[in-house]
BADREN-424462 format. One record per residue: residue number from 0; residue in one letter; x, y, z of N, C-alpha, C, CB in turn. Coordinates in Angstrom, 1 decimal, always signed. Atoms other than C-alpha are relative to their C-alpha. Glycine has a CB too. Layout:
BEGIN
<r NUM,"A",<X,Y,Z>,<X,Y,Z>,<X,Y,Z>,<X,Y,Z>>
...
! end
This chain:
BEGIN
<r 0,"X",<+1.0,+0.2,-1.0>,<+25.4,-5.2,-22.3>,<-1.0,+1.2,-0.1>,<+0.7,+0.0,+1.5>>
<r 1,"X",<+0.7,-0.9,+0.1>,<+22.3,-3.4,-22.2>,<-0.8,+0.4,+1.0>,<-0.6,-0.1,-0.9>>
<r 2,"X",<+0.6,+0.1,-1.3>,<+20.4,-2.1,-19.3>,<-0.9,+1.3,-0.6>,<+1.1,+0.1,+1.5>>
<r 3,"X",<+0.9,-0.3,+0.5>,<+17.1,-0.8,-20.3>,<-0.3,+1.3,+0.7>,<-0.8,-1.0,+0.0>>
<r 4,"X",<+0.6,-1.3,-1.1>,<+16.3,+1.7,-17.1>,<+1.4,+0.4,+0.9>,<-1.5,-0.8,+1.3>>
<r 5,"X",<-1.4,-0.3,-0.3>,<+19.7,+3.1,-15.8>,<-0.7,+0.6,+1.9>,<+1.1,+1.5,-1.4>>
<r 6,"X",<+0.5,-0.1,-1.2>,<+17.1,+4.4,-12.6>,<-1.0,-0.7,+0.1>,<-0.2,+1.1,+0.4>>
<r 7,"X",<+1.3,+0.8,+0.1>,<+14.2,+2.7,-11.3>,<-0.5,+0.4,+1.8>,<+0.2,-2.0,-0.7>>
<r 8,"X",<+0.4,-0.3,-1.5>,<+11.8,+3.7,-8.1>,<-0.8,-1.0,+0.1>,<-0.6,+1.5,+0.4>>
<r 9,"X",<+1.4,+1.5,-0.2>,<+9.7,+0.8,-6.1>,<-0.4,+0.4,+1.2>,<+0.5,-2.1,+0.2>>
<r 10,"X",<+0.0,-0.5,-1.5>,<+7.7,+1.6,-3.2>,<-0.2,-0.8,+0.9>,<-0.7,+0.8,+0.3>>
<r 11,"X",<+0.1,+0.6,-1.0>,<+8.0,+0.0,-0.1>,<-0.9,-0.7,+0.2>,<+0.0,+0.7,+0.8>>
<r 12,"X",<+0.8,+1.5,-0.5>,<+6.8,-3.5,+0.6>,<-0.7,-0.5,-1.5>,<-1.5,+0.4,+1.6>>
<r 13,"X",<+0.4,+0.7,+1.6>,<+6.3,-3.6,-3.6>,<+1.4,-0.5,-0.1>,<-0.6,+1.2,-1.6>>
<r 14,"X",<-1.6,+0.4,+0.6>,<+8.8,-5.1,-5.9>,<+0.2,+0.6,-1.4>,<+0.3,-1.9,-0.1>>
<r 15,"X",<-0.2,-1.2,+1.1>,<+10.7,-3.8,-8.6>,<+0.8,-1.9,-0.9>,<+1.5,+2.1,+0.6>>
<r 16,"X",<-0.6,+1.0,+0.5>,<+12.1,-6.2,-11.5>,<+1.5,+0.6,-0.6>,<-0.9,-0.7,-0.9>>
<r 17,"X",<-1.3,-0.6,+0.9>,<+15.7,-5.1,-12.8>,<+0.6,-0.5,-0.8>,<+1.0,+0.4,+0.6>>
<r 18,"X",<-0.1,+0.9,+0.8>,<+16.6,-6.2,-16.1>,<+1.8,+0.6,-0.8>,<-1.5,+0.0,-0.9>>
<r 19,"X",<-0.9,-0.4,+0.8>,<+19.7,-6.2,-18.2>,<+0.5,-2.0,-1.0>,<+1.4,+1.0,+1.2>>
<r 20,"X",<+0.5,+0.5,+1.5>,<+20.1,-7.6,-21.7>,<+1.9,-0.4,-0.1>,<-0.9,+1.4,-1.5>>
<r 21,"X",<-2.0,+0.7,+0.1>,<+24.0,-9.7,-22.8>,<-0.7,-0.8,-1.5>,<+0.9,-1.8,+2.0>>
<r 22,"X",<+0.1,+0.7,+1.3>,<+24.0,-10.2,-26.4>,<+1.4,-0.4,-0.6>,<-0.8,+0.8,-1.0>>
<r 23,"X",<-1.2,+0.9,-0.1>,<+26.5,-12.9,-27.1>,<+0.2,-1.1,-1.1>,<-0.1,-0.7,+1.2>>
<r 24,"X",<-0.3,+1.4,+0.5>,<+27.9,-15.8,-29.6>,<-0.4,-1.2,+0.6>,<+1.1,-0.2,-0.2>>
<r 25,"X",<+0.3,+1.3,-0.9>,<+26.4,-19.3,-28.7>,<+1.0,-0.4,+0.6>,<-0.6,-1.1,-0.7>>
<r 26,"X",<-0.8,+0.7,-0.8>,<+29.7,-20.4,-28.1>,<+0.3,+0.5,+1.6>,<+1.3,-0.1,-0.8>>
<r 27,"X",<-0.1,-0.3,-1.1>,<+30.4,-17.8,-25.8>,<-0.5,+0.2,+0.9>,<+0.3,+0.3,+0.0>>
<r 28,"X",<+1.4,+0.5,-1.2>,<+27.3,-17.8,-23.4>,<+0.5,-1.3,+0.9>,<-1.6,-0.7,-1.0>>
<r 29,"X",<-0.7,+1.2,-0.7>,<+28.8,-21.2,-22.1>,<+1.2,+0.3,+0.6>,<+0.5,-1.1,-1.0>>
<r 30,"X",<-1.8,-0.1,-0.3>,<+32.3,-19.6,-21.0>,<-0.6,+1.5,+0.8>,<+1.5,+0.2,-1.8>>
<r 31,"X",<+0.2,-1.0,-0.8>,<+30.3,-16.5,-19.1>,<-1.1,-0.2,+1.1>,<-0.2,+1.0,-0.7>>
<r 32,"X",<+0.4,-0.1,-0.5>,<+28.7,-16.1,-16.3>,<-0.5,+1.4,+1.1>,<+0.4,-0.8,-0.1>>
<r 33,"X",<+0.4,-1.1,-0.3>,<+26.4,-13.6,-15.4>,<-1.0,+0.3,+1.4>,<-0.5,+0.4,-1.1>>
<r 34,"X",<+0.5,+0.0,-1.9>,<+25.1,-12.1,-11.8>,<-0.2,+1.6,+0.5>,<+1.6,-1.0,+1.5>>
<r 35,"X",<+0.2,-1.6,-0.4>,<+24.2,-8.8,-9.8>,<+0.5,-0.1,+1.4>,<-1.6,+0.6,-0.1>>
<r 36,"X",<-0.8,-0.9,-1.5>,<+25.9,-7.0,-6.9>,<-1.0,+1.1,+0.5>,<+1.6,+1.1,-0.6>>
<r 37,"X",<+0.5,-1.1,-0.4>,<+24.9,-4.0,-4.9>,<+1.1,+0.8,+0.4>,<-0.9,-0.1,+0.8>>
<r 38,"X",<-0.9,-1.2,-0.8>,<+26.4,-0.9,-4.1>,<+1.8,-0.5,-0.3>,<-0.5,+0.0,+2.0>>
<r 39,"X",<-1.5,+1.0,+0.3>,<+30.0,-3.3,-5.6>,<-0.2,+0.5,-1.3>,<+0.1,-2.1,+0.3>>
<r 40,"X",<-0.1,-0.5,+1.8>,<+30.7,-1.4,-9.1>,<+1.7,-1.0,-0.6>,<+0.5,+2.5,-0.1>>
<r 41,"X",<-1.0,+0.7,+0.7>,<+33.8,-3.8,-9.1>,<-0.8,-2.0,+0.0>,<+1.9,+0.3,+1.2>>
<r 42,"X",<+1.0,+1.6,+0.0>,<+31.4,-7.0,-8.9>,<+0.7,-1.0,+0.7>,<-0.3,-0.6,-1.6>>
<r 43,"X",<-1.0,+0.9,-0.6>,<+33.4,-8.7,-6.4>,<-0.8,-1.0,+1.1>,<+1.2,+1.1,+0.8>>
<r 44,"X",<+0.6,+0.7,-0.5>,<+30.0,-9.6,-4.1>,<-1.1,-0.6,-0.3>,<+0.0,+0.3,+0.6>>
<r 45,"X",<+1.5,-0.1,+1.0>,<+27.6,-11.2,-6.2>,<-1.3,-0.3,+0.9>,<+0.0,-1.3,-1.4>>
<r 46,"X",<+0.9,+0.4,-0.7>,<+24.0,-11.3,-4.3>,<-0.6,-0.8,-0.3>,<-0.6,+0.6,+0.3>>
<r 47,"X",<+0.1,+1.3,+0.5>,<+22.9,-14.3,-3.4>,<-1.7,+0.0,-0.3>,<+0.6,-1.1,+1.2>>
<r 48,"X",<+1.3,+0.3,+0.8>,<+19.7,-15.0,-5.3>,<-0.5,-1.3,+0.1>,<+0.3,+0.2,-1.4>>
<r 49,"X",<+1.3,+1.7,-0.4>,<+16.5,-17.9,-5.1>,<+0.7,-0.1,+1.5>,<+0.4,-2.1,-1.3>>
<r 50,"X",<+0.0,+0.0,-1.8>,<+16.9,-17.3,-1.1>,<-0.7,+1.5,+0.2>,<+2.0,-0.1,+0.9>>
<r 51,"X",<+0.2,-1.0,-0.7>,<+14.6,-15.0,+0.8>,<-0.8,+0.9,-1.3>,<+1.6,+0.7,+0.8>>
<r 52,"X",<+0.4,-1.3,+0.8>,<+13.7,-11.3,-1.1>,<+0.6,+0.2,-1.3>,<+0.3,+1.2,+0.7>>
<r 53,"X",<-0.9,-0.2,+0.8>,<+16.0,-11.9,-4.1>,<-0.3,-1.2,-1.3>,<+1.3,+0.1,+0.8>>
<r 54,"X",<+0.5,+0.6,+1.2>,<+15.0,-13.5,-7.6>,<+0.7,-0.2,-1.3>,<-1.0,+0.6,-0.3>>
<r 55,"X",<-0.9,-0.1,+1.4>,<+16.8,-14.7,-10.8>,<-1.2,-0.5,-0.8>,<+1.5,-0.8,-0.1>>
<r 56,"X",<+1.2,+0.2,+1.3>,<+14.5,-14.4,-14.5>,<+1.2,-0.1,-0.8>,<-1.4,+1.4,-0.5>>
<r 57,"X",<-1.1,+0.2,+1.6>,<+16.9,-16.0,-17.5>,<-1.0,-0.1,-0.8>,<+1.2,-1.4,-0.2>>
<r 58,"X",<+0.7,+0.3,+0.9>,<+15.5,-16.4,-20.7>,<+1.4,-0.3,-0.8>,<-1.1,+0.9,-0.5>>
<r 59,"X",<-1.4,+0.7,+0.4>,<+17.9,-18.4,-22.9>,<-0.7,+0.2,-1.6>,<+0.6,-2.0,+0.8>>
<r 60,"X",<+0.5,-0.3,+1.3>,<+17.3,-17.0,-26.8>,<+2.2,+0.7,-0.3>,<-1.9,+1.6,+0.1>>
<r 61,"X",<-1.3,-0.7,+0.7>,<+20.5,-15.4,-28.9>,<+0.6,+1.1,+0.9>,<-0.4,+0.6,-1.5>>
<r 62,"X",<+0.1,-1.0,-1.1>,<+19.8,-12.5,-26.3>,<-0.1,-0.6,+0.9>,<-0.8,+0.8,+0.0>>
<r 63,"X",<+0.3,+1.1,-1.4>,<+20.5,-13.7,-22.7>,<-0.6,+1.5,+0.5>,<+1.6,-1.1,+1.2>>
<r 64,"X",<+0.8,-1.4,-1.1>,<+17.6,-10.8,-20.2>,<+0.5,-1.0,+1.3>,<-2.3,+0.4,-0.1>>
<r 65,"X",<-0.5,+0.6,-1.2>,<+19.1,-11.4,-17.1>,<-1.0,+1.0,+1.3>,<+2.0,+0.1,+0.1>>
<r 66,"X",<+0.9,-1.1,-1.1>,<+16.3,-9.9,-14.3>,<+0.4,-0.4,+1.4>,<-1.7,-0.1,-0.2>>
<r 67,"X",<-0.3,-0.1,-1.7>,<+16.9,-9.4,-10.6>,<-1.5,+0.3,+0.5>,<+1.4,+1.5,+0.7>>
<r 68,"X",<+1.1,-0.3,-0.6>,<+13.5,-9.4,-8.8>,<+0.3,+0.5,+1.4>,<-0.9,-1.2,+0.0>>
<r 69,"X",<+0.3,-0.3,-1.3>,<+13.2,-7.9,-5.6>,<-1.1,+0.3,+0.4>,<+0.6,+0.8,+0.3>>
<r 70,"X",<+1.3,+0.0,-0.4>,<+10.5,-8.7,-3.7>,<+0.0,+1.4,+1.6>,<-0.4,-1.8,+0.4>>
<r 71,"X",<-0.2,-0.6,-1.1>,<+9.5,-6.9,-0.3>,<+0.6,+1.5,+0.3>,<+0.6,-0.9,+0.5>>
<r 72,"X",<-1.2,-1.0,-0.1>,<+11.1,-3.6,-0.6>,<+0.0,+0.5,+1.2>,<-0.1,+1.1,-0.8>>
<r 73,"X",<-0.2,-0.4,-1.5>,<+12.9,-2.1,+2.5>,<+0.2,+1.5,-0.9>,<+1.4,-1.0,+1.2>>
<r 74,"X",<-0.8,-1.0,+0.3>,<+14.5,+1.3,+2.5>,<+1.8,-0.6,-0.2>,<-0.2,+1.0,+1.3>>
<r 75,"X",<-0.8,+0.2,+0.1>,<+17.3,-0.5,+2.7>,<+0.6,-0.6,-1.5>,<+0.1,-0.5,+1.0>>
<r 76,"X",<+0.2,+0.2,+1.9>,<+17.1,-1.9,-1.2>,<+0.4,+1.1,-0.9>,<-1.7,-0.2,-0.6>>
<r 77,"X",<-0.5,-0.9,+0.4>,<+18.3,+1.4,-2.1>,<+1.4,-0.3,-0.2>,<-0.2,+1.0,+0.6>>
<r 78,"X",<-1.3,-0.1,+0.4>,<+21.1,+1.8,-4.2>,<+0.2,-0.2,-1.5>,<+0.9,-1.0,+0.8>>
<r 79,"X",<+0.2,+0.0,+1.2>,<+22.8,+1.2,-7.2>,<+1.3,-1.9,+0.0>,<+0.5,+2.0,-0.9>>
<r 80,"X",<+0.0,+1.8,+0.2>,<+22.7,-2.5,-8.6>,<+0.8,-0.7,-1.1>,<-1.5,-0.5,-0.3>>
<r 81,"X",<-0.6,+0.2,+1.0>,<+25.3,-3.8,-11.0>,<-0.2,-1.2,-0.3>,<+1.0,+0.2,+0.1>>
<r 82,"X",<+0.2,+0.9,+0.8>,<+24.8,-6.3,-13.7>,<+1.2,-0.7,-0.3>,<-0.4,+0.4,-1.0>>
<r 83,"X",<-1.0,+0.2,+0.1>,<+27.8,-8.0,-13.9>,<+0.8,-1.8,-0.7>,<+0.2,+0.6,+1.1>>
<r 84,"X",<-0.2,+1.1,+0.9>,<+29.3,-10.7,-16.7>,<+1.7,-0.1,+0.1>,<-0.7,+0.2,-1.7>>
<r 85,"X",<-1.1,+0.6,-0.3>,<+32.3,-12.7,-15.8>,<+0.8,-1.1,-0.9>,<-0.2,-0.5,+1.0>>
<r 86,"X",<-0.7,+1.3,+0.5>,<+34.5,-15.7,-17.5>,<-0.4,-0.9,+1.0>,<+1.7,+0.1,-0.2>>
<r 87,"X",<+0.6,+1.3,-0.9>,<+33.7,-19.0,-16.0>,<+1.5,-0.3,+0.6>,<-1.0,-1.6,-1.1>>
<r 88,"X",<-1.3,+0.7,-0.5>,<+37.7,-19.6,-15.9>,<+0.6,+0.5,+0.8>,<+0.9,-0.2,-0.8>>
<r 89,"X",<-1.0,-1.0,-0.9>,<+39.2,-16.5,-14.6>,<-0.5,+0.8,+1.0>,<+0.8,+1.0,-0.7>>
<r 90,"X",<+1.0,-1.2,-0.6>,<+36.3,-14.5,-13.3>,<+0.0,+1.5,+0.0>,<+0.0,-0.2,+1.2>>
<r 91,"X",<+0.3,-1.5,+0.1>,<+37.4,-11.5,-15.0>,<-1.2,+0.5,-0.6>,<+1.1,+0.7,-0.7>>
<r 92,"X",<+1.3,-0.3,+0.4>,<+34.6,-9.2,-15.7>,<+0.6,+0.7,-0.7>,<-1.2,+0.4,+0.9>>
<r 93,"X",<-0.4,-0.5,+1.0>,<+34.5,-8.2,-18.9>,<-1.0,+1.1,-0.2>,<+0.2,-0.9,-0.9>>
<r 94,"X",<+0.7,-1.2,-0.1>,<+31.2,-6.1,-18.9>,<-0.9,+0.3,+0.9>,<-0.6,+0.2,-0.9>>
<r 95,"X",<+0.9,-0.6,-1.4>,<+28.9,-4.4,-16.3>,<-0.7,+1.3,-0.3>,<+1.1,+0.4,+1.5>>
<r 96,"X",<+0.8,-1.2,+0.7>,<+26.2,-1.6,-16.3>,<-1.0,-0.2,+1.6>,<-0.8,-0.2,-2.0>>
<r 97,"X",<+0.7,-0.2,-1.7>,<+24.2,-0.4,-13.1>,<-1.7,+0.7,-0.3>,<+1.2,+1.5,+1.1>>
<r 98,"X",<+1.5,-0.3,+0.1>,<+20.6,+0.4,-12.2>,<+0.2,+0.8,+1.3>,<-1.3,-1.4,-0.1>>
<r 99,"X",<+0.0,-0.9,-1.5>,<+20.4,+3.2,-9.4>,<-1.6,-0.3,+0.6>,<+0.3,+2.0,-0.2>>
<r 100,"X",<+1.0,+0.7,-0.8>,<+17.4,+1.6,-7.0>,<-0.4,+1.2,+1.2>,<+0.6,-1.5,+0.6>>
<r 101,"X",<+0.8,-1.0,-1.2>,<+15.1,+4.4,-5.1>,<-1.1,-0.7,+0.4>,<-0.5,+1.5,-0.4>>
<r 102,"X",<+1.4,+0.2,-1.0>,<+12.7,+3.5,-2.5>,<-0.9,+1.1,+0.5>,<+0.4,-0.6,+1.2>>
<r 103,"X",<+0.6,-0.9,-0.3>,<+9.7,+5.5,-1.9>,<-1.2,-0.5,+1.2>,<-0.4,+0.4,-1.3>>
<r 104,"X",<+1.0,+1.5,-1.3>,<+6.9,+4.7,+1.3>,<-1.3,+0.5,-0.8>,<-0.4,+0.4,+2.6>>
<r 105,"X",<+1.3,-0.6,+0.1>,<+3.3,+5.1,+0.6>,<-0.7,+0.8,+0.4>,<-0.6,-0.4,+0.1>>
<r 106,"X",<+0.3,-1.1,-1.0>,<+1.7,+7.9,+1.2>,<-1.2,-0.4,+0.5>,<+0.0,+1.6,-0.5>>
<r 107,"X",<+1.8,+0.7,-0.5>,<-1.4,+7.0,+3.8>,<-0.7,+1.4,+0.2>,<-0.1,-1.0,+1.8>>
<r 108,"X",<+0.8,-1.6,+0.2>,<-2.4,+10.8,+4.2>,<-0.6,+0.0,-1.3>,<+0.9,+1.4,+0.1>>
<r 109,"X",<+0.5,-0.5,+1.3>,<-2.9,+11.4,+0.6>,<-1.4,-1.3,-0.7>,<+1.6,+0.3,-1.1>>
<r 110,"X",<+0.5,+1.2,-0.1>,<-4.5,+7.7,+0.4>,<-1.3,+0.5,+0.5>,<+0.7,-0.9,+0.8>>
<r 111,"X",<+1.1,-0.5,-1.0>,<-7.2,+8.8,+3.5>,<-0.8,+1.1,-0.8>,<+0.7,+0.7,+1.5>>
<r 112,"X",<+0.7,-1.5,+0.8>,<-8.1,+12.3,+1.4>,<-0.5,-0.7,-0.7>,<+1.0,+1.4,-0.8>>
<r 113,"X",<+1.3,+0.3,+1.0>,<-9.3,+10.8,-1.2>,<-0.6,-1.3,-0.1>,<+0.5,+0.2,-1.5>>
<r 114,"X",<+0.9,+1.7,-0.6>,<-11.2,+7.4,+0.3>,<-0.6,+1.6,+0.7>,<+1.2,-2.0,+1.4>>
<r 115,"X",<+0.7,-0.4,-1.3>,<-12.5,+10.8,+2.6>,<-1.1,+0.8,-1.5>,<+1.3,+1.2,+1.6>>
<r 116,"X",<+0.7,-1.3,+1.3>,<-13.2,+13.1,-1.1>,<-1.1,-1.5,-0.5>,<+1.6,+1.0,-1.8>>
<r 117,"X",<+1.5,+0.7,+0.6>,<-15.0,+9.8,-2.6>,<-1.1,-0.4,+0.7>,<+0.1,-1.1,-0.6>>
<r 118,"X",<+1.4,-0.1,-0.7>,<-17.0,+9.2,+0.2>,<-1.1,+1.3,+0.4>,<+0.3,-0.5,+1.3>>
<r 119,"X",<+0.8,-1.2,+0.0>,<-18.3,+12.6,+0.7>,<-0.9,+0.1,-1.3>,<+1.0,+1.1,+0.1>>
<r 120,"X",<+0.9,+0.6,+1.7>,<-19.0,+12.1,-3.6>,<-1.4,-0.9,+0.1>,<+1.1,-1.3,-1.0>>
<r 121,"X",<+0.7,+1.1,-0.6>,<-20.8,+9.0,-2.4>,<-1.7,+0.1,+0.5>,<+0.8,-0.3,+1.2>>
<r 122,"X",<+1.1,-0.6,-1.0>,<-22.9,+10.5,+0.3>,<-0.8,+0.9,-0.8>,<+0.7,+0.8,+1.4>>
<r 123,"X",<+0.9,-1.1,+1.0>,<-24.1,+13.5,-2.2>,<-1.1,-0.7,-0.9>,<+1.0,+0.7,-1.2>>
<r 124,"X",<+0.8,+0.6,+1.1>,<-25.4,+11.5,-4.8>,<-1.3,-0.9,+0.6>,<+1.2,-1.0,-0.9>>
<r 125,"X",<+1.1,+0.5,-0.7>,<-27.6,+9.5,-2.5>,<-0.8,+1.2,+0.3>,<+0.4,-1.0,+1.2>>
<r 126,"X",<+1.0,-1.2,-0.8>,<-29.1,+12.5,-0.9>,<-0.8,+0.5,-1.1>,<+0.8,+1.4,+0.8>>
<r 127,"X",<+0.6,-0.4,+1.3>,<-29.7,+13.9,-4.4>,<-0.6,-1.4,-0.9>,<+1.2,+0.8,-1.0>>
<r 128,"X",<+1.3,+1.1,+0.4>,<-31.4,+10.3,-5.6>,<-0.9,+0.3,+0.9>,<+0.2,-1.6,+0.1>>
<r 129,"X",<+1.1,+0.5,-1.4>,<-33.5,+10.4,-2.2>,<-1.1,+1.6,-0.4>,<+1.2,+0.0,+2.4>>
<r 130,"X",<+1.0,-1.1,+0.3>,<-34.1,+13.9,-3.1>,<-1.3,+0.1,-1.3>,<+0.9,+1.2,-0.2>>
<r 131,"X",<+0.9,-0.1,+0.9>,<-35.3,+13.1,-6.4>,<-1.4,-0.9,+0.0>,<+0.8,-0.1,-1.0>>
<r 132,"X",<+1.1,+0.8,-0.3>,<-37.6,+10.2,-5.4>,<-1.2,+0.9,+0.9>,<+0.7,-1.3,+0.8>>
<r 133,"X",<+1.1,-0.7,-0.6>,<-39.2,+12.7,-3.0>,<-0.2,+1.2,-0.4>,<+0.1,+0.0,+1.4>>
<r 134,"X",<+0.2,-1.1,+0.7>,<-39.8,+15.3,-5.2>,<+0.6,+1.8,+0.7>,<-1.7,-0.1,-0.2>>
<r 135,"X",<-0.9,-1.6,-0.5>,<-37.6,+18.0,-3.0>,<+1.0,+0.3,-0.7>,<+0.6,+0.1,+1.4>>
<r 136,"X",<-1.1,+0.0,+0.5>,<-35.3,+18.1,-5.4>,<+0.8,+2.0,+0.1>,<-0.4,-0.8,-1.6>>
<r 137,"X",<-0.2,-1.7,+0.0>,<-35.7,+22.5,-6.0>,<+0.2,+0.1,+1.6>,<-1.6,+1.2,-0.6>>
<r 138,"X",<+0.1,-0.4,-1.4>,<-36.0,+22.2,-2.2>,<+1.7,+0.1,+0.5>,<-1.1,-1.4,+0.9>>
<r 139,"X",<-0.9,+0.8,-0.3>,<-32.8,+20.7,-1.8>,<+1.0,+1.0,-0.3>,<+0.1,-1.4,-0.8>>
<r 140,"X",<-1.4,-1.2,+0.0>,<-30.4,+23.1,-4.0>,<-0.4,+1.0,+0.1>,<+0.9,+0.2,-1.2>>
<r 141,"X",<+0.2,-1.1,-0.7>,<-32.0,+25.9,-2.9>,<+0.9,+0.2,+1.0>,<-1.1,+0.1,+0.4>>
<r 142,"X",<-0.4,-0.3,-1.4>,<-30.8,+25.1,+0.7>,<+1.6,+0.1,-0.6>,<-0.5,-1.2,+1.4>>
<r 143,"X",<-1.4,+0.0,+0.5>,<-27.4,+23.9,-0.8>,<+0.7,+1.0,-0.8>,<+0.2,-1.0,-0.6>>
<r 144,"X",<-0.5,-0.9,+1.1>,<-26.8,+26.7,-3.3>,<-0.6,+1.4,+0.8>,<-0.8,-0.5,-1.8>>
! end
């Protein structure tokens, strides 16, 4: 099993895709079955997926990518997310490998600063066209400088 990003951060109200890779014999691909848990390193609750905030991506090649989408992120999406491949007969799990899932919020302050720094940018550059159309231009950075 391969699991590409062993951490991964998504911020709040994005989604994050979590992937892990199962390279396998054709026969045996038919005799496993593979799924993701949370915060369950013995893979005992598998989450239920295609319902709600939760997403399954297969691609069926020599390599099975097995991706978990999570849409919507909460804070509560935090954690750490196991990959986990089973027998179809017994349901022992034979391999597993985890992704630790951080949630981050958006920051709206730091957002506001700079929508406040390019409008101020904005505002300059007109004053200094307007200045240049009316020939005050020396007038202009004098006062400013």
């Amino acid at each position: 099993m391969i699991i590409p990003n062993s951490k991964m951060r998504g911020q709040k109200g994005g989604f994050l895709k979590l992937r892990c890779t199962m390279k396998f014999g054709e026969n045996l691909h038919k005799t496993l079955k593979v799924f993701w848990t949370k915060d369950n390193e013995n893979c005992s609750q598998p989450i239920p997926i295609n319902s709600g905030r939760f997403c399954n991506e297969s691609m069926a090649t020599d390599r099975h990518d097995f991706t978990l989408i999570l849409s919507n992120l909460q804070n509560g999406d935090a954690g750490d997310y196991y990959c986990c491949a089973a027998t179809y007969l017994s349901s022992q799990i034979i391999a597993s490998g985890s992704i630790n899932v951080q949630i981050y919020a958006f920051n709206h302050t730091l957002s506001n600063i700079s929508l406040l720094i390019a409008c101020k940018a904005v505002v300059l550059v007109i004053v200094m066209v307007v200045g240049f159309a009316n020939g005050n231009v020396s007038n202009f950075l004098e006062e400013k400088i």
